[in-house]
N, C-alpha and C positions, 0 to 999 in steps of 0.2 A: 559389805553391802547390807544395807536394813530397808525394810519398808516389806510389801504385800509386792510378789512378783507370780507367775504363772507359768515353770518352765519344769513342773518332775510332771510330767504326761499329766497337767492339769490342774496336778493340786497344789492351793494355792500357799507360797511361803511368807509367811510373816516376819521372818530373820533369816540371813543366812551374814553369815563369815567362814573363814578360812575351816576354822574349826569345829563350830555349831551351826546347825540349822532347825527354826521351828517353823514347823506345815500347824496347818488347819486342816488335821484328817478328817475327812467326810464319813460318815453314818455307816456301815457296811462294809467296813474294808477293813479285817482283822491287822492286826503290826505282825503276829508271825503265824504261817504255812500251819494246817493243820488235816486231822482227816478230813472235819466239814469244811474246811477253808484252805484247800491247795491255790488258790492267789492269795498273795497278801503284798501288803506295803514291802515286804522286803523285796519284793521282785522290781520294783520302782525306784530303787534306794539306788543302785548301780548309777542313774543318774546324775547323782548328787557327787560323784568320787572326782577327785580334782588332783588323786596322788595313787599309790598302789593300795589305799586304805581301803575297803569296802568298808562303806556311812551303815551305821547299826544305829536303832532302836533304843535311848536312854535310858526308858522306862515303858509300860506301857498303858496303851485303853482297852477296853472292850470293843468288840470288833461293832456295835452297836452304838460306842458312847463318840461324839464327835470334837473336833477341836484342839488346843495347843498340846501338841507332842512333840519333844527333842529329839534329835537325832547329831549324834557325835560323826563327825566328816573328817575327822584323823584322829590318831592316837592319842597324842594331846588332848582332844575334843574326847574323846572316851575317857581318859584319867581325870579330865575338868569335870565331868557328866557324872562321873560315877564320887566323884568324894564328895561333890554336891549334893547329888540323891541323896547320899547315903551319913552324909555329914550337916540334914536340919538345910542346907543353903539352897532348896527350891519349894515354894510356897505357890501352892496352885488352891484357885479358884473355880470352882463348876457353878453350871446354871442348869437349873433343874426343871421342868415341865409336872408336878405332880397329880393325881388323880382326884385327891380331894387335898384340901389348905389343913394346915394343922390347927392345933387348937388355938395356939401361944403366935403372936407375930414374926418373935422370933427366939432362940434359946440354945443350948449344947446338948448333943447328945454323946454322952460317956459311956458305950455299953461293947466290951471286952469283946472281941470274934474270934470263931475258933471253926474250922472247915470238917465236917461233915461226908460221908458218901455212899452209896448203896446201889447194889449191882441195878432196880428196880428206878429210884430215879436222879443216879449221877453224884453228880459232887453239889457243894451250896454251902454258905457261908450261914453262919448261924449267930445269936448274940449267946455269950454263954461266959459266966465266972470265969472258968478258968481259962482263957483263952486270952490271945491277945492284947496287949489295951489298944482301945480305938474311940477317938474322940473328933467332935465334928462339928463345929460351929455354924449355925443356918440362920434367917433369914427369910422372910418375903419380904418381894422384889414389886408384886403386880399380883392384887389379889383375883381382880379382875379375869387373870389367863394361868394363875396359880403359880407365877414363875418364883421361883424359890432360891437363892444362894447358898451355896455349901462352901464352906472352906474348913477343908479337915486337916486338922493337927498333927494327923498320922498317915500313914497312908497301905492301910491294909485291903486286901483283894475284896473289891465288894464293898467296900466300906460305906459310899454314899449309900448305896442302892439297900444295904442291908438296916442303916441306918434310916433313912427316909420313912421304908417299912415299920423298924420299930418306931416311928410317929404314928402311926395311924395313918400313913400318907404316901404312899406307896408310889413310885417315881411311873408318869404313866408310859404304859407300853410296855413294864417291865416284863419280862416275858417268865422268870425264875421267881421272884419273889413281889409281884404283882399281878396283875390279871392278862398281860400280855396282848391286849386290845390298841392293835396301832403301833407304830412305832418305837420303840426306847426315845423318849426325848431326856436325854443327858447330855449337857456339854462342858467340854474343860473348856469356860472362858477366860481364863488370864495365867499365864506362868511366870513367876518369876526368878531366875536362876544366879545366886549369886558365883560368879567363879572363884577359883581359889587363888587368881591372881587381881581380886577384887573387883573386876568385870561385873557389870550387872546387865542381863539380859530381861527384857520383858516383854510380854508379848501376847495381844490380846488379839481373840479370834471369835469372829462374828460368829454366834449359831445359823444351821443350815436353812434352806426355805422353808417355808411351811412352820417356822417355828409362830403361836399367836403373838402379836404386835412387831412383827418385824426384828429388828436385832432388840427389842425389849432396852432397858433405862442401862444407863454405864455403871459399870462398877470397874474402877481404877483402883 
């Protein structure tokens, strides 16, 4: 089964088969259980089980960032998921809301992350030499409502969010490494998963209400 259906207590799926499924996770709803976040999508995932599997989480968002997330629905689907991730074969695309437009129309930013923490305030992801490489191709979209595309090359914790910042252009609403006025507007708008049985899944998910000009221009 493909297409946009409305049957895991609401939220809406953009794919589903035997062994993949991708939702359009909504704004506010962490992917796993936590002190500040005892619900999470995993308590809605049961749902989804169609065998003795419980459907787990392929990768994840920020319980703020909204949009395509995988979720493997049997074991199969977990071994396709994970050599995927983790073997270059899923290419995701976000759409970003930023607080001011950068300078440049559009450009890469290449700048290494490496995580940070203090009893005072928490954890945070940082740009810094010797830290991981992380690289992230962007884009405006609509200078107009400042929509911005990101498609990063890598995929480390933080990476848009820390990367937008070091623009001078801080993703708005960020709450960690922006002025946290309003919502996070981040969205994973496109995922595309190659399986390792040459399967190609893609799957593109509208950002939430409220975003400025409605679902904003395609990017396929």
């Amino acid at each position: 089964m493909t297409g946009r259906t409305n049957d895991l207590n609401g939220l809406e799926i953009i794919h589903a088969s035997r062994d993949v499924v991708v939702i359009n996770k909504p704004p506010g709803l962490a992917v796993h259980p936590g002190p500040k976040t005892p619900h999470s999508l995993e308590d809605l995932l049961p749902a989804l089980a169609i065998s003795g599997f419980r459907p787990v989480a392929a990768h994840r968002l920020d319980r703020d960032t909204s949009g395509c997330l995988a979720i493997a629905r049997s074991r199969r689907g977990a071994k396709w998921l994970s050599a995927a991730f983790a073997g270059g074969g899923a290419e995701k695309l976000y759409w970003a809301i930023l607080s001011v437009l950068p300078a440049q129309p559009s450009g890469l930013v290449d700048a290494p992350l490496a995580k940070i923490s203090s009893a005072a305030a928490g954890w945070r992801m940082v740009v810094d030499p010797a830290g991981k490489p992380a690289r992230t191709h962007w884009r405006v979209l609509d200078a107009a409502t400042r929509l911005v595309e990101f498609r990063p090359e890598t995929g480390r914790t933080h990476q848009i969010r820390v990367h937008a910042a070091q623009l001078g252009a801080p993703i708005a609403g960020d709450p960690v490494y922006g002025d946290g006025s309003g919502p996070m507007r981040l969205h994973a708008r496109r995922l595309a998963i190659t399986l390792p049985d040459g399967q190609l899944i893609t799957a593109l998910a509208d950002p939430p209400p409220g975003w400025p000009g409605g679902t904003g221009p395609e990017s396929r």
